[in-house]
TIRO-417025 format. One record per residue (C-alpha): residue number from 1; residue in three letters; y, x, z. Coordinates in steps of 0.5 Angstrom, whole numbers. Each point is the difference from the previous one (the first is absolute). Layout:
BEGIN
+-----+--------+-------+-------+-------+
: num : residu : north :  east :    up :
+-----+--------+-------+-------+-------+
: NUM :    ALA :     Y :     X :     Z :
...
+-----+--------+-------+-------+-------+
//
This chain:
BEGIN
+-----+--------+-------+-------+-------+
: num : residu : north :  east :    up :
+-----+--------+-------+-------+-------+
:   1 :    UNK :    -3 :     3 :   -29 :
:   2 :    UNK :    -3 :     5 :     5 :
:   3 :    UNK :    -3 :    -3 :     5 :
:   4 :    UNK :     2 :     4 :     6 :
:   5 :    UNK :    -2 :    -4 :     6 :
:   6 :    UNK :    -8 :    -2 :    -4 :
:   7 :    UNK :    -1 :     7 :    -1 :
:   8 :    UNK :     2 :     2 :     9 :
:   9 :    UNK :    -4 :    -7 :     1 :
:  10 :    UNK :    -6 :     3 :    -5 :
:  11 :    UNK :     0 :     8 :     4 :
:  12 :    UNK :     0 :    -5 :     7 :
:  13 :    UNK :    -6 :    -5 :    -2 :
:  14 :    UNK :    -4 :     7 :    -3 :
:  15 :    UNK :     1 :     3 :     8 :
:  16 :    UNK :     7 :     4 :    -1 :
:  17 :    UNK :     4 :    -1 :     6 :
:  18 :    UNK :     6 :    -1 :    -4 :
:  19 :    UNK :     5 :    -6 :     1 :
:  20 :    UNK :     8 :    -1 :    -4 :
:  21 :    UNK :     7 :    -1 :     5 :
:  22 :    UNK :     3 :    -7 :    -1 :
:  23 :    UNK :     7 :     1 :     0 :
:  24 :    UNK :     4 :    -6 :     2 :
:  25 :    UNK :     7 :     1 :     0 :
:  26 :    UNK :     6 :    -3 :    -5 :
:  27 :    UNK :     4 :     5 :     3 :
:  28 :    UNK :     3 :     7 :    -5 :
:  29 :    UNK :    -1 :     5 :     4 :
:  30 :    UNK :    -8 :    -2 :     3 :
:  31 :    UNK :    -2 :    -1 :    -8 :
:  32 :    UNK :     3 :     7 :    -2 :
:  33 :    UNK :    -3 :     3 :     6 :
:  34 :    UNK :    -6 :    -2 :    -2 :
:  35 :    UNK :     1 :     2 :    -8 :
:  36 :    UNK :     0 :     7 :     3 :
:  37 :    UNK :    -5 :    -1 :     5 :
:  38 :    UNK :    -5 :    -3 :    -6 :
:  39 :    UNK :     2 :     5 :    -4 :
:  40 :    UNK :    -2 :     6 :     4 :
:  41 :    UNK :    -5 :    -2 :     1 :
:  42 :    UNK :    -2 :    -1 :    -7 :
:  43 :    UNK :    -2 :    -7 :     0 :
:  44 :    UNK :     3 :    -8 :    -1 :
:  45 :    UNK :     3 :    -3 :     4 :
:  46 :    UNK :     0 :    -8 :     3 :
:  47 :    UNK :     6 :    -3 :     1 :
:  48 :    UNK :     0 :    -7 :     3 :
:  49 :    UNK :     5 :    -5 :     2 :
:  50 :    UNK :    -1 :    -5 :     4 :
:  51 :    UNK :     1 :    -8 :    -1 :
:  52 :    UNK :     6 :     0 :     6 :
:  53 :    UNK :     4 :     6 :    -4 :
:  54 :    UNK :    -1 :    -2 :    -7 :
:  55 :    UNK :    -1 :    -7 :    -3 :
:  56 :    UNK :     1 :    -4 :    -5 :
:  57 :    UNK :     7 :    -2 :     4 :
:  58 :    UNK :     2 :     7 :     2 :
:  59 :    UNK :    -3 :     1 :     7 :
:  60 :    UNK :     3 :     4 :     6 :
:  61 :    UNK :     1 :     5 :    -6 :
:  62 :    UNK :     4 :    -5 :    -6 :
:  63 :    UNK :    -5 :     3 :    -5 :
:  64 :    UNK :    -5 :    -4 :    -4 :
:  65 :    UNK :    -7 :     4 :    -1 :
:  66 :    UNK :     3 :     2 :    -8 :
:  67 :    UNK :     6 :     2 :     5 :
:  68 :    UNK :    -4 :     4 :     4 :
:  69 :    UNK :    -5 :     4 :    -6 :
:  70 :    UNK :     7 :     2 :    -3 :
:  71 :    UNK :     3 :     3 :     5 :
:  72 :    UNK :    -8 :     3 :     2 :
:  73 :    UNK :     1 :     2 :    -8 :
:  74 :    UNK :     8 :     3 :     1 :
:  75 :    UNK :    -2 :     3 :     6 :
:  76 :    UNK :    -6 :     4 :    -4 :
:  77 :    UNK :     4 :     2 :    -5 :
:  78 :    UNK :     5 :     4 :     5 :
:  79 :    UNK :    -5 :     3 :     3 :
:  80 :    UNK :    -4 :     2 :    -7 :
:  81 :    UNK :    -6 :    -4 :     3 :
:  82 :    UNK :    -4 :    -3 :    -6 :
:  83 :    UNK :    -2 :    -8 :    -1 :
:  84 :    UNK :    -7 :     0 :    -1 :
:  85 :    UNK :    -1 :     3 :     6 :
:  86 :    UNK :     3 :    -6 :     4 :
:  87 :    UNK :    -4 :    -6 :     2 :
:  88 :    UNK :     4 :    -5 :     3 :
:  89 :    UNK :    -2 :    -6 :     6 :
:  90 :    UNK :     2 :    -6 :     3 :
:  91 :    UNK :    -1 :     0 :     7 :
:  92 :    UNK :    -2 :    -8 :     3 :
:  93 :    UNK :     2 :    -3 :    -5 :
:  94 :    UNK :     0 :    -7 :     2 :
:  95 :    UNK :     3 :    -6 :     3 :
:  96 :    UNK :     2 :     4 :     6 :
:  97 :    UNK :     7 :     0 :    -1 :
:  98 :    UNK :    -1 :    -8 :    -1 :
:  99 :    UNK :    -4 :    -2 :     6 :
: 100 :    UNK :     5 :    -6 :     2 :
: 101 :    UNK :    -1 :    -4 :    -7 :
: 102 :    UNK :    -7 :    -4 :    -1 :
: 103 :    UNK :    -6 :     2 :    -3 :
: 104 :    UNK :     2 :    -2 :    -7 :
: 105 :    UNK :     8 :     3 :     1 :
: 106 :    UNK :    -2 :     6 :     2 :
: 107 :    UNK :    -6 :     2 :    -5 :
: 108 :    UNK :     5 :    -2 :    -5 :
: 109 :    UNK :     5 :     6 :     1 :
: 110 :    UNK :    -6 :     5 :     2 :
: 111 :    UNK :    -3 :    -1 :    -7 :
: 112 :    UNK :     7 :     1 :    -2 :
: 113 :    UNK :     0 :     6 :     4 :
: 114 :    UNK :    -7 :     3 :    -3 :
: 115 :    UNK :     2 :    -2 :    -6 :
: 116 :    UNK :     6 :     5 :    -1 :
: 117 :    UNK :    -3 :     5 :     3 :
: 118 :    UNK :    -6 :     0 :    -5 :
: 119 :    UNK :     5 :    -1 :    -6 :
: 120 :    UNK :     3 :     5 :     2 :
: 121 :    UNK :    -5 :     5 :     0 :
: 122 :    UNK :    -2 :     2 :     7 :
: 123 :    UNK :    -9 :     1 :     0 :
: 124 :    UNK :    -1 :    -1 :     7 :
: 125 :    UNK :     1 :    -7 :     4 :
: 126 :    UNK :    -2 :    -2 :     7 :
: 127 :    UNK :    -1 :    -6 :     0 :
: 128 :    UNK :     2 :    -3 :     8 :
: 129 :    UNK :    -1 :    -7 :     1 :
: 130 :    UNK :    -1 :     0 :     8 :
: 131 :    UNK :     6 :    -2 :     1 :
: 132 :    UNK :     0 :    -8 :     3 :
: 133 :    UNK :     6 :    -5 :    -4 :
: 134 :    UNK :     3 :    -7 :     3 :
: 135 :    UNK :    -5 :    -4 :     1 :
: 136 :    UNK :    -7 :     4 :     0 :
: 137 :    UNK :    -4 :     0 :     5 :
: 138 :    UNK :     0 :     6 :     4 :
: 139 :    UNK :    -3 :     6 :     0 :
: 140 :    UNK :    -2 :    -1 :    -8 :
: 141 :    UNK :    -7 :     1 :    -3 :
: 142 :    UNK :    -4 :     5 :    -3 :
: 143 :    UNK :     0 :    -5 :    -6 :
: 144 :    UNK :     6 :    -4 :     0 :
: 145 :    UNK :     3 :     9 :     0 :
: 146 :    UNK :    -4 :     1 :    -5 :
: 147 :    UNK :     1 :    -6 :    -5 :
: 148 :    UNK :     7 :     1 :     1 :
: 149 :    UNK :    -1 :     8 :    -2 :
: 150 :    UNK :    -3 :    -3 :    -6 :
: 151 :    UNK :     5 :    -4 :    -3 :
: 152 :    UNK :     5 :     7 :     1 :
: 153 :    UNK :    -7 :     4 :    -4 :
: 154 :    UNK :     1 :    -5 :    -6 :
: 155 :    UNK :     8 :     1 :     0 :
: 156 :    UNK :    -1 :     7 :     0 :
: 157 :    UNK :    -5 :     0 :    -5 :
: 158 :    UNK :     4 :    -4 :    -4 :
: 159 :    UNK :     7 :     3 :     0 :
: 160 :    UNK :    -3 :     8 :    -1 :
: 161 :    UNK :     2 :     3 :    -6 :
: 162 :    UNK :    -8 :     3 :     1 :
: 163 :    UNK :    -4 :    -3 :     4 :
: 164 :    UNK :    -6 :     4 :     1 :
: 165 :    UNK :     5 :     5 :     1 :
: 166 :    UNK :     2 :    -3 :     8 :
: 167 :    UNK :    -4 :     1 :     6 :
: 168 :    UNK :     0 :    -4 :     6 :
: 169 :    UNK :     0 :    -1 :     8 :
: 170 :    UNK :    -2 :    -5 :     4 :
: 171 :    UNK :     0 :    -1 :     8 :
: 172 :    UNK :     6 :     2 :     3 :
: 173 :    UNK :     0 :     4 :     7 :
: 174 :    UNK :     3 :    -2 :     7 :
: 175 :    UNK :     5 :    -1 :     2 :
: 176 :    UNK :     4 :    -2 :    -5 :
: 177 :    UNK :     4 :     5 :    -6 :
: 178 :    UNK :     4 :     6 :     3 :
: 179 :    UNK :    -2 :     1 :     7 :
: 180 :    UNK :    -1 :    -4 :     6 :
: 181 :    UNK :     6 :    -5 :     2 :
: 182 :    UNK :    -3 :     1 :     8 :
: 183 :    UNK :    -2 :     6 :     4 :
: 184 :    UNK :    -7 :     0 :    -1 :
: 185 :    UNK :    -4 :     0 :     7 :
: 186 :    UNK :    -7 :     1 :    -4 :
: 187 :    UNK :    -3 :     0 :    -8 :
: 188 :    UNK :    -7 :    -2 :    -2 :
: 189 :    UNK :    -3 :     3 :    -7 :
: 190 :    UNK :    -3 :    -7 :    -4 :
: 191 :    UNK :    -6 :    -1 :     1 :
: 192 :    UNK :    -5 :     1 :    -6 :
: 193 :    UNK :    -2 :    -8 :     0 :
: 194 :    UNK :     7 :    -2 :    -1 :
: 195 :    UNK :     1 :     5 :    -5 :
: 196 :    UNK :    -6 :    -1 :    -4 :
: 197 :    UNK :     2 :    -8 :     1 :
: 198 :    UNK :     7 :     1 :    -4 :
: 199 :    UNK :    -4 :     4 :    -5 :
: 200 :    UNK :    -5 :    -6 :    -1 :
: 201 :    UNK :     5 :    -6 :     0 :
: 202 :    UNK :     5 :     4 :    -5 :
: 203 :    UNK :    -6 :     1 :    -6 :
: 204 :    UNK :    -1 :    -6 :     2 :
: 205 :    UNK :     6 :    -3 :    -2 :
: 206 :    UNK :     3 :     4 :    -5 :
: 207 :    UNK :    -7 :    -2 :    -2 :
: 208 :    UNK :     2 :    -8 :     0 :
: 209 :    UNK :     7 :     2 :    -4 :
: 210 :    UNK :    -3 :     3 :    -5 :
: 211 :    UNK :     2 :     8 :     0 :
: 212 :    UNK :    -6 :     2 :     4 :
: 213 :    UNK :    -1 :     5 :    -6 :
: 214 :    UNK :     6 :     3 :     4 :
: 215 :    UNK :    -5 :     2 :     5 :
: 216 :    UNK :    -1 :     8 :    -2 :
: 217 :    UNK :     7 :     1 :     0 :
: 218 :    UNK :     1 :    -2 :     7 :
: 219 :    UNK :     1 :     7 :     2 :
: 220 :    UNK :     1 :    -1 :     8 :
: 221 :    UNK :    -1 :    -5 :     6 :
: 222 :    UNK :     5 :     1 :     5 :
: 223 :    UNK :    -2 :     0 :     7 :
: 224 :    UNK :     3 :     3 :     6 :
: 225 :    UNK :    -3 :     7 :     3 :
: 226 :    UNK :     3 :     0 :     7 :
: 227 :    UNK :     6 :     3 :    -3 :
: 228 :    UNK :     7 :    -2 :     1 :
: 229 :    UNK :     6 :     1 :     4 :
: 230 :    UNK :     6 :    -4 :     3 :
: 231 :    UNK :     7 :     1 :     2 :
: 232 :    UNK :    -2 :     7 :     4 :
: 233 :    UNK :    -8 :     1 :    -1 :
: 234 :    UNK :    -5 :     1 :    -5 :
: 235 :    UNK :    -7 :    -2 :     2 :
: 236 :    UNK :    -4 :     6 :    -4 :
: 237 :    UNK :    -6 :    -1 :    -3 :
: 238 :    UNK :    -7 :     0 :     3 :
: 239 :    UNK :    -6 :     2 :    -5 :
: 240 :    UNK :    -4 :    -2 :     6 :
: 241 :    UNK :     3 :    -7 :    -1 :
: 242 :    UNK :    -2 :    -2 :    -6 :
: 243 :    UNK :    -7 :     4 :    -2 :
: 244 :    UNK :    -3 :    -7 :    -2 :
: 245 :    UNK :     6 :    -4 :    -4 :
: 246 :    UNK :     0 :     7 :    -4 :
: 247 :    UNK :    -6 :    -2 :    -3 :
: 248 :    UNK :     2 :    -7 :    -2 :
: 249 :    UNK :     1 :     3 :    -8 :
: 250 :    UNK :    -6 :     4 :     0 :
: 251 :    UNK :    -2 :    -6 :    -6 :
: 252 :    UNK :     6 :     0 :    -3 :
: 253 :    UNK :     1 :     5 :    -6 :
: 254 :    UNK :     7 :    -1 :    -1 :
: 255 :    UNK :     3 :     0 :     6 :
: 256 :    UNK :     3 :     3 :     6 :
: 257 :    UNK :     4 :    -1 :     6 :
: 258 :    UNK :     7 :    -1 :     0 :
: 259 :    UNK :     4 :     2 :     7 :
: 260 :    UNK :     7 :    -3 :     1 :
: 261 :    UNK :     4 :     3 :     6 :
: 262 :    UNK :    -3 :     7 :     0 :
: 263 :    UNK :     8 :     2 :     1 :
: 264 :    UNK :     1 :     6 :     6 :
: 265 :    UNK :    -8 :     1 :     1 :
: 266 :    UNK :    -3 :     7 :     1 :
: 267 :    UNK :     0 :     5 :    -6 :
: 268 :    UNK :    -8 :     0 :     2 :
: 269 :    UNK :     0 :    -8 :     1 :
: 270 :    UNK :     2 :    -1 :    -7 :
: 271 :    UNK :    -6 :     5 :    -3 :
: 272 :    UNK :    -5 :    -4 :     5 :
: 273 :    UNK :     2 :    -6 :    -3 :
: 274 :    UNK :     0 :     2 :    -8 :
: 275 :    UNK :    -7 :     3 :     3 :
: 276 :    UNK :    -1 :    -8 :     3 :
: 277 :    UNK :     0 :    -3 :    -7 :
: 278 :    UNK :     8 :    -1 :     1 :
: 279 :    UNK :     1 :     3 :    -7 :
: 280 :    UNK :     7 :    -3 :     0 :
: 281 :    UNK :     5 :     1 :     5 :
: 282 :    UNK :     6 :    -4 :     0 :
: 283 :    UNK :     6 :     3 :     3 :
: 284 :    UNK :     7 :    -2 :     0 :
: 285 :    UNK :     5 :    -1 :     7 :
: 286 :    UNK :    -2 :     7 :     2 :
: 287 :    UNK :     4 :     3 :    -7 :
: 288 :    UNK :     6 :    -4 :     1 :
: 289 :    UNK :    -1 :     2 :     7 :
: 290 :    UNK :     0 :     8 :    -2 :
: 291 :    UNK :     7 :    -1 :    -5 :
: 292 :    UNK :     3 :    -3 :     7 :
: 293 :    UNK :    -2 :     5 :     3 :
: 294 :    UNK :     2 :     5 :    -5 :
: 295 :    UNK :     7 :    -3 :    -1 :
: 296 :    UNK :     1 :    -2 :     8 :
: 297 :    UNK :    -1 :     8 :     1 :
: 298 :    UNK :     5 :     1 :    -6 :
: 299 :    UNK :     5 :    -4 :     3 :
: 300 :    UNK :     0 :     5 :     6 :
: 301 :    UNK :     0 :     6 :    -4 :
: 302 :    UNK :     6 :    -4 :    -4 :
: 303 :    UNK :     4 :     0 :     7 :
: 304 :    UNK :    -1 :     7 :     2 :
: 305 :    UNK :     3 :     3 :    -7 :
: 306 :    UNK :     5 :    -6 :    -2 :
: 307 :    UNK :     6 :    -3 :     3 :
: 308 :    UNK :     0 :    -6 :     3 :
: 309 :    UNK :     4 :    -5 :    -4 :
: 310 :    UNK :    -4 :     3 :    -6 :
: 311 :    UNK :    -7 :    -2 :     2 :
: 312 :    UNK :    -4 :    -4 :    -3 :
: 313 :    UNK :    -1 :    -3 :     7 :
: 314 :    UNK :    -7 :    -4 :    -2 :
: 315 :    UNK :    -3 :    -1 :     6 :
: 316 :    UNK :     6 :    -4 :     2 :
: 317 :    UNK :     0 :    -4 :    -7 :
: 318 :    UNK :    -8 :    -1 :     1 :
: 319 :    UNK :     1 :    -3 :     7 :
: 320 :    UNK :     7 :    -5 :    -2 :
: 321 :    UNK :    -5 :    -2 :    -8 :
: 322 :    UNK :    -6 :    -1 :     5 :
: 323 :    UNK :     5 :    -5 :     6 :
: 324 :    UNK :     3 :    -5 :    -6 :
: 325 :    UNK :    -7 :    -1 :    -2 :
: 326 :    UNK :    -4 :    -1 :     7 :
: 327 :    UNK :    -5 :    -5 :    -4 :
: 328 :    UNK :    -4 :     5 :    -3 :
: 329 :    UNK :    -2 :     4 :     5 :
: 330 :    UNK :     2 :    -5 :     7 :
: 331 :    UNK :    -7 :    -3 :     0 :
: 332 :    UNK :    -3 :     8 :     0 :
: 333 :    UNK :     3 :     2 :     6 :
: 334 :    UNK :     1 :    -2 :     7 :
: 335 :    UNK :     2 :     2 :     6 :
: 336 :    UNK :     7 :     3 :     2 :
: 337 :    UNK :     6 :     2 :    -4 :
: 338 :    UNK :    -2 :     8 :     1 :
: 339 :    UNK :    -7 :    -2 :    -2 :
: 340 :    UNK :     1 :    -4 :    -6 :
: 341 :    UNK :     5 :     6 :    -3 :
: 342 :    UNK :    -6 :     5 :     1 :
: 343 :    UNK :    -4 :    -6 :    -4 :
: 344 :    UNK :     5 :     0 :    -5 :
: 345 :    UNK :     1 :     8 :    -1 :
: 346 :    UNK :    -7 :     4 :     2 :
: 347 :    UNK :    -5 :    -5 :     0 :
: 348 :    UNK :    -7 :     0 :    -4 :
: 349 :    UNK :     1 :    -6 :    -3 :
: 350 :    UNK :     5 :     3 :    -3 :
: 351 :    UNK :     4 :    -7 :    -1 :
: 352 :    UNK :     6 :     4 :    -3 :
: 353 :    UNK :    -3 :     0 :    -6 :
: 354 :    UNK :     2 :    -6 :    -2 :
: 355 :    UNK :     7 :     3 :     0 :
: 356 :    UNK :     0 :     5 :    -3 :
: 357 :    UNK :     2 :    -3 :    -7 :
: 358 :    UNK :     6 :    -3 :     3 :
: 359 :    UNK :     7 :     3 :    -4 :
: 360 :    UNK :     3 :     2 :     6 :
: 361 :    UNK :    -5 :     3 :     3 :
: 362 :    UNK :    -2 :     4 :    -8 :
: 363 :    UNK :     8 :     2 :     1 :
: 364 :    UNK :    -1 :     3 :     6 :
: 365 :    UNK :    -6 :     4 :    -2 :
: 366 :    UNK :     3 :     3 :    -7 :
: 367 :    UNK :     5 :     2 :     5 :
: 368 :    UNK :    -4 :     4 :     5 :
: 369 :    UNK :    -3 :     3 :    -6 :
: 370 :    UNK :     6 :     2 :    -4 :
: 371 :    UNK :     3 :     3 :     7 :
: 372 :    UNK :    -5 :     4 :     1 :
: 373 :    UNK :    -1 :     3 :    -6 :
: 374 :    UNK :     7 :     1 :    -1 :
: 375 :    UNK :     0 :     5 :     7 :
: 376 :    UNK :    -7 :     2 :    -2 :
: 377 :    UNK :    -4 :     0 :     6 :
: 378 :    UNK :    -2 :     7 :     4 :
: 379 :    UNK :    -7 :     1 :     3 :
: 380 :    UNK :     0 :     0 :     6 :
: 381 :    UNK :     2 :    -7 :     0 :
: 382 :    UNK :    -6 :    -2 :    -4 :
: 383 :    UNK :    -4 :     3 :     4 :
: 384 :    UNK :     3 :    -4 :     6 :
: 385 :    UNK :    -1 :    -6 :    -3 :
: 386 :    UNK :    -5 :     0 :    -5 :
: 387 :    UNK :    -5 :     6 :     2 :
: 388 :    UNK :    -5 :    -1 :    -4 :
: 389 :    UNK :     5 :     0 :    -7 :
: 390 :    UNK :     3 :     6 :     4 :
: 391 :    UNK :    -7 :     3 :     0 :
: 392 :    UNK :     0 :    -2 :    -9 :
: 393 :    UNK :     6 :     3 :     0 :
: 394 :    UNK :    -1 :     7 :     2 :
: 395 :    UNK :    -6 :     0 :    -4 :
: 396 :    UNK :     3 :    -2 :    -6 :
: 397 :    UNK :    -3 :    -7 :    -1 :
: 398 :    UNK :     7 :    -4 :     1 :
: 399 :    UNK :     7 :     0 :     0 :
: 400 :    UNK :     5 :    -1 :     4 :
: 401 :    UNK :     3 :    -5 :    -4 :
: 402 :    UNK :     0 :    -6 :     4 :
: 403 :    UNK :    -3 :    -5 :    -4 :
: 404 :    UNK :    -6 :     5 :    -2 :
: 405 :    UNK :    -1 :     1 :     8 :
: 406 :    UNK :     0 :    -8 :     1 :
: 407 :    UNK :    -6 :     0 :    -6 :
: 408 :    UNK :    -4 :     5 :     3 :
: 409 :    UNK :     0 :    -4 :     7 :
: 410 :    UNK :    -3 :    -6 :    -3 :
: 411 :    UNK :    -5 :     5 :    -3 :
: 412 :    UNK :    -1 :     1 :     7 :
: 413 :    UNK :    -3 :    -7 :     0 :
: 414 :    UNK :    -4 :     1 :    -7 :
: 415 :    UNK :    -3 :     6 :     1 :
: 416 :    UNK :    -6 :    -3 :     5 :
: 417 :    UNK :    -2 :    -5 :    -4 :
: 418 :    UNK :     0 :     6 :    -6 :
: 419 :    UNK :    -5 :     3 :     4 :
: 420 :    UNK :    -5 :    -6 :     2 :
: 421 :    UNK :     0 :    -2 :    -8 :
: 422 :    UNK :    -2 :     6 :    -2 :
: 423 :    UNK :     2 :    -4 :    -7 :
: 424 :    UNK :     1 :     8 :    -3 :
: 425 :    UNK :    -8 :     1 :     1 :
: 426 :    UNK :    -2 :    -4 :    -5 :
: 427 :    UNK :     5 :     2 :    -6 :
: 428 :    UNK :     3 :    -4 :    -5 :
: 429 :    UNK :    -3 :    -7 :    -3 :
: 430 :    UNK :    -3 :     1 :    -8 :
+-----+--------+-------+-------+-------+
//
């Protein structure tokens, strides 16, 4: 097997400035953007599911991880992109989804969750047990993490079909997973002590549990850089910030930094990042942010050239699929009626994501889709709703096909961070 991701860590820890996207998302459209991304770039590419979208009981999605890596594998397949150059992740794996169950409980179905993840193939894990559960004391210690994060290390190791061949990640960022819950009034960077305590306490742990020959391929520590974003701002980052806690790894040969949240920064805050030792920028929200936007700007195209009874009229089944279920996206948005349908549609957080899989919402979708592209869709109307696909358009690097359009404007998205990896510097892994 290539080891892809050791050979981005190796050219990093030797003084390149290289890092790998991770793309988090379950979502079709997102997975073959970014296979035509990778593969325009000539390099491999990292998918990730996180352990809310995919577990072993089927997530927010309804797919198990061999779910998942089946559709990667399918998807590729359409897309003529080759296998050995997928590396698949899980994302906060851990007991996240049952923080309300006790300790004992809990860890049970997170081992399960690991466990079904490395059986079925994926390389890399981030194993996050920052989350309290009924019963602990709050907030949790360096050590109680970090032991818990060991009894998933040994699950992984046991279920891997090649367990020298997985890498892990340990610490976990704050807020929590997929963006702020609240507007973020202000952002501190982790200090170096505690980021060297996290460290300390997991060797120390994994260590006590017997995995500790592990250690070499932890391959990143997450902690948080000062980026994030809430509801209608990103807080960019700030290299000035974290001059000292970028030196924290300089004694550890095998690792990097991992960033979380990195959706919606600046192309040139993403390059200062890679250049921070971040040599792994995680982004997710803001590419279901990016179909949204390509299909809300297909919608509107849609009601210029098609009848009204014939339309797919998907803004208003989105809104009717998002009001039968407030549960999921309630607790997100407050404020007035107006406010939370602007939170519902258009906001950073992007909570429309979990949605998108909705059979009602997919019907409406494949019928935007075929309607436009039975009409066929006229210039000038891609040049009033998706002007930087126009721009590709005249130049003969994309159709007017809409479902080509919606793929390169989730490529709009993937191209800054293509940029700041500069994954295509260092050639392929022999």
């Amino acid at each position: 097997m290539t080891d892809h991701l050791g050979h981005v860590l190796r050219a990093h820890k030797g003084g390149r400035s290289v890092g790998v996207t991770s793309i988090c998302s379950a979502h079709p459209l997102v997975l073959a953007a970014s296979m035509r991304q990778a593969a325009h770039d000539g390099t491999f590419l990292l998918l990730e599911a996180t352990s809310n979208q995919v577990d072993q009981f089927g997530g927010y999605t309804g797919m198990r991880p061999a779910d998942f890596r089946d559709l990667v594998h399918r998807i590729a397949a359409e897309e003529g992109f080759r296998l050995d150059a997928i590396v698949l992740g899980g994302d906060h794996l851990g007991p996240n989804t049952w923080q309300r169950e006790p300790e004992e409980a809990a860890m049970a179905k997170a081992e399960d969750l690991v466990r079904a993840y490395a059986a079925a193939g994926y390389t890399k894990l981030h194993l996050d047990c920052s989350m309290p559960l009924d019963g602990d004391a709050t907030p949790l210690s360096d050590a109680v993490v970090a032991a818990r994060a060991a009894r998933l290390l040994a699950a992984a190791e046991e279920a891997a079909p090649d367990p020298g061949a997985v890498r892990y990640v340990i610490g976990t960022e704050v807020p929590v997973p997929g963006g702020a819950h609240e507007t973020i009034d202000a952002l501190a960077p982790t200090p170096p002590d505690a980021a060297r305590a996290t460290l300390a306490a997991h060797r120390e742990a994994f260590a006590a549990a017997g995995v500790g020959d592990a250690w070499p391929r932890i391959m990143a520590l997450v902690v948080q850089p000062g980026v994030e974003f809430d509801h209608v701002r990103v807080v960019d980052y700030d290299a000035s910030r974290t001059a000292d806690l970028q030196r924290v790894l300089d004694d550890e040969p095998d690792m990097v930094f991992e960033a979380h949240s990195t959706d919606y920064q600046l192309a040139e805050r993403l390059t200062d990042l890679v250049d921070g030792h971040w040599a792994v920028l995680k982004v997710g929200p803001g590419l279901t942010f990016a179909v949204r936007e390509g299909l809300f700007a297909l919608a509107a195209i849609e009601d210029q050239l098609i009848p009204a009874g014939e339309r797919s009229d998907l803004l208003a089944v989105i809104e009717a699929v998002m009001l039968a279920d407030p549960g999921r996206w309630n607790r997100y948005y407050e404020g007035t009626p107006d406010e939370q349908r602007i939170g519902r549609r258009f906001s950073y957080s992007d909570r429309l994501r979990y949605f998108l899989p909705a059979p009602e919402i997919e019907a409406a979708v494949a019928r935007l889709l075929a309607n436009l592209t039975a009409v066929g869709i006229p210039e000038p109307l891609v040049s009033q709703y998706l002007p930087d696909q126009y721009a590709r358009l005249r130049r003969g690097l994309v159709s007017a096909d809409p479902r080509e359009l919606l793929l390169d404007r989730v490529r709009d998205a993937l191209r800054p961070y293509s940029a700041a990896c500069r994954t295509d510097s260092i050639g392929a892994d022999r």
